[in-house]
MARMARLO-676938 format. One record per atom (N, C-alpha, C): y, x, z. Coordinates in pm, whole numbers, plus 50000, padded with zeros to 5 digits. Each point is the difference from the previous one (the first is absolute). Layout:
# MARMARLO-676938
YXZ ...
# end
This chain:
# MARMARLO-676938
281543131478288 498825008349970 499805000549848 499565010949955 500025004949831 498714991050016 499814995849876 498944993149898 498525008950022 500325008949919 499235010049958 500405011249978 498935011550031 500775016150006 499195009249896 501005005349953 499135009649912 500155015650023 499085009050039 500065012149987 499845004649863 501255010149968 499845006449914 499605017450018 498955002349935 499005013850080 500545010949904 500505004049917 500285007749897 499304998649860 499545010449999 499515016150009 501265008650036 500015006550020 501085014549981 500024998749839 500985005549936 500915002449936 499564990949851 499524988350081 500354986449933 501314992049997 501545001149995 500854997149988 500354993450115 499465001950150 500114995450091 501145001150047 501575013050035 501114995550006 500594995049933 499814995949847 500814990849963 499534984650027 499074998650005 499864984550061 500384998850163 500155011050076 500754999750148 500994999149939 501125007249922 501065000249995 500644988249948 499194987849949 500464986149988 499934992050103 498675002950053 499914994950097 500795000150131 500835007750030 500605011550089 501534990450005 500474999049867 501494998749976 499874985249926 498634992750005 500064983350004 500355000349881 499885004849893 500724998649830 498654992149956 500324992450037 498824988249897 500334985549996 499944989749952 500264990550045 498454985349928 499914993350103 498724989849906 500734986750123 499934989849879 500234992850086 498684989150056 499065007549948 498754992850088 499445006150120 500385011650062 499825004150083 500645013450057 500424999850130 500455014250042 498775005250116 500915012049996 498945014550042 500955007550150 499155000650058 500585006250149 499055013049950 501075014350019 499565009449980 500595009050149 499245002450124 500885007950107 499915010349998 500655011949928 499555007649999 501405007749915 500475015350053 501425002350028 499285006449789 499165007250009 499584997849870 498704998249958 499495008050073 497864994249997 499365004050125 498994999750022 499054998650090 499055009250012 500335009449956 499485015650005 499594999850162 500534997450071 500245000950169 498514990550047 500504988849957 498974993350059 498085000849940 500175002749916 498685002849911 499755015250074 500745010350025 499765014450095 498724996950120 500864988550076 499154995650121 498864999149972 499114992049875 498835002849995 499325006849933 500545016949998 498875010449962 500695013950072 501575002250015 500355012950038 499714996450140 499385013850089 499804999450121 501234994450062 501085010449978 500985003350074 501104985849961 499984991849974 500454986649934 499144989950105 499015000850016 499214985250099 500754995950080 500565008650088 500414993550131 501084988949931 499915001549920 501624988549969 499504994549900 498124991949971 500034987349952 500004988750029 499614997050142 500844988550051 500714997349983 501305008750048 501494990549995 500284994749854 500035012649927 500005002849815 499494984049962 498844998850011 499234986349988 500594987450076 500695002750111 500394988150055 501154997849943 500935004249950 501045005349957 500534989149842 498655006749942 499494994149900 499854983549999 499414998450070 499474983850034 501164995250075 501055006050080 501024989550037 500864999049868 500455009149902 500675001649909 499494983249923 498294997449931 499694996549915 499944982950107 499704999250125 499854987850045 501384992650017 501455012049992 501204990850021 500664997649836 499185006049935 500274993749857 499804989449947 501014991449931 499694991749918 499945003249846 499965013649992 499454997749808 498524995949982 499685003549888 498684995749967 498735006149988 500345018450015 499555007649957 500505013650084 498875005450100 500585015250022 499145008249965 500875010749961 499315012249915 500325010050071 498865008050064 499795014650009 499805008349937 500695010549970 499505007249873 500105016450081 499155010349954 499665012650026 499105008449934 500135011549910 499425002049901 498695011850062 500365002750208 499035005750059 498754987850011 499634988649995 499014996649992 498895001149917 500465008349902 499135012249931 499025002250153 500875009050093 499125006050051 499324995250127 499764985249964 499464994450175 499054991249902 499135002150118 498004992850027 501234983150003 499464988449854 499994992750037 499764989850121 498795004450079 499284994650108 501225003250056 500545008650048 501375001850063 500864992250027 500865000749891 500334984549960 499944989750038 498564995949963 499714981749986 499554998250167 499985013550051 499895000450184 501354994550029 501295007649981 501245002250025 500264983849982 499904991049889 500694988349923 498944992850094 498544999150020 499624992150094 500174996250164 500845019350036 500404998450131 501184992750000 501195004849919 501704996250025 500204991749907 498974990949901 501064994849916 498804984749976 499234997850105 498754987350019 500564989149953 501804995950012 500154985649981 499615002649793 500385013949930 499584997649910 499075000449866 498804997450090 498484998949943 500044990649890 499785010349878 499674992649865 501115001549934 501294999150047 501345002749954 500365013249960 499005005849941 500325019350001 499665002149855 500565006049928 499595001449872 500555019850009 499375006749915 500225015050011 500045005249829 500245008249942 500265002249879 500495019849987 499245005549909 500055012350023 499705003949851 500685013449957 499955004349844 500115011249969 498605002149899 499415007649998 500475012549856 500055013250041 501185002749900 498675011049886 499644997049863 499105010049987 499945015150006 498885009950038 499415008850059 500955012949936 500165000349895 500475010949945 501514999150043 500474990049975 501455001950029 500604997350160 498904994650024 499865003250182 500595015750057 498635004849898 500085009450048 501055013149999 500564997249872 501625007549993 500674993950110 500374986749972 501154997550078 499665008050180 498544998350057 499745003350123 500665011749963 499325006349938 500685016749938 501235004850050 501414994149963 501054996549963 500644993350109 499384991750109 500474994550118 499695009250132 498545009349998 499585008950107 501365012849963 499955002049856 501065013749974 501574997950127 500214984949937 501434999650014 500324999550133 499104996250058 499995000450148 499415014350109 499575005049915 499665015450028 499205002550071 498274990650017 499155000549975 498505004949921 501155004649900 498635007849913 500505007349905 499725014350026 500825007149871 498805003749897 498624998950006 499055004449921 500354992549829 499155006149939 499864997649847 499724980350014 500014996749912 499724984649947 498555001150044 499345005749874 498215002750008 499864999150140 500345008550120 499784998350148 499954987650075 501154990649944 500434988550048 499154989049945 498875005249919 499314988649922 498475008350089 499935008849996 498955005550113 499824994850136 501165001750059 500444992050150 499584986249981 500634988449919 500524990750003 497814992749984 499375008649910 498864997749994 499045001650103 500145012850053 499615000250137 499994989850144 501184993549940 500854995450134 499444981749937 499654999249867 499704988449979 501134986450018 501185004950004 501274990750013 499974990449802 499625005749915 499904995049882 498304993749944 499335000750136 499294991849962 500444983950029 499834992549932 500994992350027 499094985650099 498464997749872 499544988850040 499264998650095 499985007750127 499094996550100 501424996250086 501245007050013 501144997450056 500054989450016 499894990649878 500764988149955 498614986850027 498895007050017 498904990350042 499994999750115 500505006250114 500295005050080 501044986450098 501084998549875 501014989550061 499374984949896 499525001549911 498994985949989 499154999750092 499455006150060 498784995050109 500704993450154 501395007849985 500464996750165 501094984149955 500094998049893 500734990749918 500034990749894 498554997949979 499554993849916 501064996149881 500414987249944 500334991949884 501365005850046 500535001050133 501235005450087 500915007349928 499135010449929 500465015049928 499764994649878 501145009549944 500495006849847 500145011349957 499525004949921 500385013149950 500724995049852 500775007249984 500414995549840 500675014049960 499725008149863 500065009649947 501235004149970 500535014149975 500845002550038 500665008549858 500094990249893 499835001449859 501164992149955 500985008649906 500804988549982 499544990649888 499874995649907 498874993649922 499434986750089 499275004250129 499314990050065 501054989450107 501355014050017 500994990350140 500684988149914 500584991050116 500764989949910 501215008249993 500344993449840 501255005249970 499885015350010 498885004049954 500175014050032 500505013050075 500634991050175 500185007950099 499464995750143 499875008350021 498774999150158 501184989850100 501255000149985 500914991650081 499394989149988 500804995849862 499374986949975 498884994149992 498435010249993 499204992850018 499774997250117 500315009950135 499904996550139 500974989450028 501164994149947 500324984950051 499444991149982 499335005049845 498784984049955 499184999850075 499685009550097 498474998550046 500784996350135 500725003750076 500744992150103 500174991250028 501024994849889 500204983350001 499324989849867 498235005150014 499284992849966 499754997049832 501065003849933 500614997649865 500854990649992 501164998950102 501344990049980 500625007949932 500734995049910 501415005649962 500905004750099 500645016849952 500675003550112 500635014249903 501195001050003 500805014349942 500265008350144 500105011449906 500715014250100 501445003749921 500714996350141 501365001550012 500515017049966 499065008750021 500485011549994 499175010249915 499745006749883 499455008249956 498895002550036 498965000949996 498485008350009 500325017349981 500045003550130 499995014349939 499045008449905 500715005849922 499245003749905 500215017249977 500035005650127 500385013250000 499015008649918 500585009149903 499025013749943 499225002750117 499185004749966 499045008450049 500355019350009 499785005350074 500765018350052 499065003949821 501315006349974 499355013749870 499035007650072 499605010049921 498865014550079 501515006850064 501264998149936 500775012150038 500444993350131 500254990950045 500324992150112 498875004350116 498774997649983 498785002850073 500065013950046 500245009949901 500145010649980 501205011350104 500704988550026 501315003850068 499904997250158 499124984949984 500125000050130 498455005350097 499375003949905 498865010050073 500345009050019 500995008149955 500705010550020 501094999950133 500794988250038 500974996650081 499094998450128 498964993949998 499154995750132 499355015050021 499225007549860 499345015150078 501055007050088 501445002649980 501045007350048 500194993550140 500164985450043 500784994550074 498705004350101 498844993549951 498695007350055 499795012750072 500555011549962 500155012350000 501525000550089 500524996649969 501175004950106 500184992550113 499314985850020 500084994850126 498935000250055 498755010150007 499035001250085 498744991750008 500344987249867 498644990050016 500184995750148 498794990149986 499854991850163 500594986449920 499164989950123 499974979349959 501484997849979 501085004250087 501284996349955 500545001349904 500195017749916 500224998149897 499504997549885 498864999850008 498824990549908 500684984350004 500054999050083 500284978649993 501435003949950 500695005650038 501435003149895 499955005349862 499635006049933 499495004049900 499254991949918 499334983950083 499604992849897 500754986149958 501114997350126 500484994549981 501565004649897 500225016350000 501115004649900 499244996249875 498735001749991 499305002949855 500084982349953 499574989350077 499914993949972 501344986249959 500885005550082 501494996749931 500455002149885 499885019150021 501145005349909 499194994749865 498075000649996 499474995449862 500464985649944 500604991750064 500194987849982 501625002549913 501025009250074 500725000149934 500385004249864 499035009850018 499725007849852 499424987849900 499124995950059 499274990549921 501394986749939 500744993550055 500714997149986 501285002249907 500175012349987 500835005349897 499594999049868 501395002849874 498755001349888 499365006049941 499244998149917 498845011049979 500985010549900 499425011950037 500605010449875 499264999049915 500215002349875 499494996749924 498815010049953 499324994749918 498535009149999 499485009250106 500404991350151 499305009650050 498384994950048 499215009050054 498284997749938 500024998050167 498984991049986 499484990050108 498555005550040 499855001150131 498445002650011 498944996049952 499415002549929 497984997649950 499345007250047 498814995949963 498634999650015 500015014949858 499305012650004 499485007049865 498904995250020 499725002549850 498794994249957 498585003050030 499845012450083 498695001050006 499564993350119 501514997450097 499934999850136 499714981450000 500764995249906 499954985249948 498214994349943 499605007149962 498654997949997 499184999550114 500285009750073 499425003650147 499704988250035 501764993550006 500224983950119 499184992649908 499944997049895 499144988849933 498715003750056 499465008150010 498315001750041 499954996950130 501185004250058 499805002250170 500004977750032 500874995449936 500394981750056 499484992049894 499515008049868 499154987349950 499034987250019 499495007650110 498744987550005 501164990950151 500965007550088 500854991650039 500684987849905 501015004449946 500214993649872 499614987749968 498505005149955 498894984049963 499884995050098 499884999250102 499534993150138 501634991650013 500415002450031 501624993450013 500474991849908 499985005749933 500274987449847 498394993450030 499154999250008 498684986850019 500704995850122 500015007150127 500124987850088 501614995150062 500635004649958 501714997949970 500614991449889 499225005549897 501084993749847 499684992549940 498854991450065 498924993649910 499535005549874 499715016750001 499385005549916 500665004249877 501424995950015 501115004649915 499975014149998 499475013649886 500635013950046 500955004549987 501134992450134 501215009150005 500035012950080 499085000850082 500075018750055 499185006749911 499054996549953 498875006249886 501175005649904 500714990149942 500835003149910 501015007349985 500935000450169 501245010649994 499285011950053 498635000450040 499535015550069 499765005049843 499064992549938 499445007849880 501585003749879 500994992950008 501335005449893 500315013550134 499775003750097 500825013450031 499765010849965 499035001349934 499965012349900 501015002549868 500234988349977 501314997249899 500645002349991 500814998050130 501375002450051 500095014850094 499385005249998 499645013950065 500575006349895 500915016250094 500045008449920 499215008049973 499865012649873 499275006150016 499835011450119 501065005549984 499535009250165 500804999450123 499495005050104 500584995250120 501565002549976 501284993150069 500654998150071 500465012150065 500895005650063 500535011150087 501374990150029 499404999050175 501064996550119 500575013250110 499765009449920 500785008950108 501815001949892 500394998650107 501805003950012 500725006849874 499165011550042 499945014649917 500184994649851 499254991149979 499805000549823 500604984249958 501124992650088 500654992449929 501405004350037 500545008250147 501005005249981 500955010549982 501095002749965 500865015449994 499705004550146 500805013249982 499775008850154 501194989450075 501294999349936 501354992750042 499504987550103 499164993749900 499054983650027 499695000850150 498755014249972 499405000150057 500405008650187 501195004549960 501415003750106 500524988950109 499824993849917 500964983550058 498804989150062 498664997149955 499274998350068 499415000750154 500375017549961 499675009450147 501304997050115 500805000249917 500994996550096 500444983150048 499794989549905 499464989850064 498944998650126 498785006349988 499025003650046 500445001750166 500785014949997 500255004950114 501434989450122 500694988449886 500774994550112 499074988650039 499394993749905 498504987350030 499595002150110 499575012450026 498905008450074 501064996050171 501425003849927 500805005650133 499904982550103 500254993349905 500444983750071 498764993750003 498965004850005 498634999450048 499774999650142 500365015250001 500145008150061 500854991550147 501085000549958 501104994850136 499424987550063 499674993949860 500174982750073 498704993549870 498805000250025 499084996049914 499864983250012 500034998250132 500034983449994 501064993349939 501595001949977 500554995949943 500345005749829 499425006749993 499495012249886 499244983649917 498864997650033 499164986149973 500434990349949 501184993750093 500684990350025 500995000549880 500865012550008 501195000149895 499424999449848 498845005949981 499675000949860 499654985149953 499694986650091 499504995249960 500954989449949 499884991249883 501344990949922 500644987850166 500854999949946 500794990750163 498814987950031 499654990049924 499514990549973 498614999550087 499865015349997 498265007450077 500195001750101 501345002050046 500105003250174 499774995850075 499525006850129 500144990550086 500925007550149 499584994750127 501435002750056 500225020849973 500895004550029 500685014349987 499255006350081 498915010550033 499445004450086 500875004050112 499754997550130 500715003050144 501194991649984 499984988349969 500864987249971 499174989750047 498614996250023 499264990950040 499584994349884 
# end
């Protein structure tokens, strides 16, 4: 039986696959303690059960699953990690860990990081695009995102202090504040307590998509969109192409000078008015009053360009470019089309698989 377990909660596009992806392929080594991680790469699955309808019927087993994994362990330490616990009612949760996981009361520690508001809000930007979710302007996506209150941050996060008292962590999502200045490494310190412990394998440190990247593949998803009729199937295909192929792109190297999504400046002011008094509240009851969100919300006017951005197709590529796209587009569309479940499956790196659909 593990020691002690730690959930790791995210945020979204807090560097959460690269700390799976150590976690995943065991590249770490401490010799004061090891880590039972079950999980083919994260736990997206099991964190589903408590908020997507269509996911419940399978939190039992998911959960039992879980607890035989962590009770026939002898490391010291199991870690769940899933960067959807963003989107589940703590109470949820601390229901779930009090039904299936009782032998370990008190043994639960949770840890979650918080990425600031402005650059949240691109990257959301930039992750809804690539997945072909949202083709509107930026400004829209900071409209929505306000509406929808996903960037308010500190009632969220009081939210999992109240169901978790001393339990929970939040720790900021700043390089400046991480150890060693990457979210990897500060999530092992907070794991294994602050033992000494290296990573065997790189911290990914993938670029981030240009506008012309974004640009391309809002364009690739409107078409594939358009020629395969819409509907949940090719939607769930379309986010899982977007969300590959962005990884691979991301992965490559950067061309050079090419321009990265911002915030313009008038729109960058907006967000400062709209999460300021968030901001202060979070840094008081998070940072011990340190202003590190005060501080990276109020520099995004800085780093803002002056005028908006243009993510349509049209105006980063040739007609030729923009030829070959369409015709990418239309065979995507085709092997969608034939075979979407293994459509899913194939895009995803070997390491992610799991069995071959209509293989068991």
């Amino acid at each position: 039986m593990v020691r002690e377990i730690v959930f790791h909660l995210g945020d979204c596009k807090t560097g959460t696959t690269s700390v799976q992806s150590v976690l995943a392929a065991g590249a770490w080594h401490s010799a004061a303690a090891q880590i039972c991680y079950p999980a083919r790469f994260n736990h997206i699955p099991l964190a589903k059960t408590l908020s997507v309808d269509s996911e419940k019927p399978f939190r039992d087993k998911r959960f039992q699953a879980l607890r035989k994994d962590f009770d026939s362990s002898d490391a010291d330490i199991g870690v769940v990690s899933a960067e959807h616990f963003e989107f589940v009612d703590p109470k949820a949760l601390k229901a779930a860990i009090e039904e299936h996981l009782p032998n370990y009361a008190g043994r639960i520690r949770l840890v979650a990081y918080v990425r600031p508001h402005a650059d949240r809000l691109v990257s959301t930007f930039a992750e809804r695009s690539k997945k072909g979710l949202f083709q509107k302007p930026l400004a829209a996506m900071h409209k929505k995102l306000a509406e929808d209150g996903l960037l308010f941050y500190t009632p969220r996060f009081q939210a999992w202090r109240a169901s978790f008292g001393e339990a929970f962590t939040l720790r900021p999502f700043l390089r400046d504040a991480l150890y060693r200045g990457d979210v990897v490494q500060d999530f092992f310190r907070f794991a294994l307590s602050g033992a000494d412990f290296t990573l065997t394998q790189p911290s990914q440190q993938n670029e981030s998509l240009s506008v012309a990247d974004v640009a391309m593949m809002r364009r690739l998803h409107n078409r594939i969109r358009h020629l395969g009729g819409g509907g949940k199937p090719l939607r769930q295909a379309q986010q899982a192409l977007g969300w590959y192929l962005s990884d691979i792109l991301a992965a490559l190297p950067a061309v050079e000078g090419a321009e990265k999504p911002r915030l313009h400046r008038s729109l960058a002011h907006q967000v400062v008015e709209t999460y300021k008094a968030d901001a202060a509240l979070l840094d008081e009851q998070f940072f011990d009053g340190q202003p590190l969100m005060q501080q990276a919300l109020a520099a995004a006017p800085e780093k803002a360009v002056e005028a908006p951005q243009s993510f349509r197709a049209v105006d980063h590529f040739s007609a030729a470019e923009l030829r070959q796209i369409e015709a990418w587009a239309q065979l995507i569309t085709r092997m969608i089309l034939a075979d979407g479940d293994h459509f899913m499956w194939a895009v995803r790196p070997e390491a992610q698989r799991g069995p071959k659909p209509g293989r068991g």
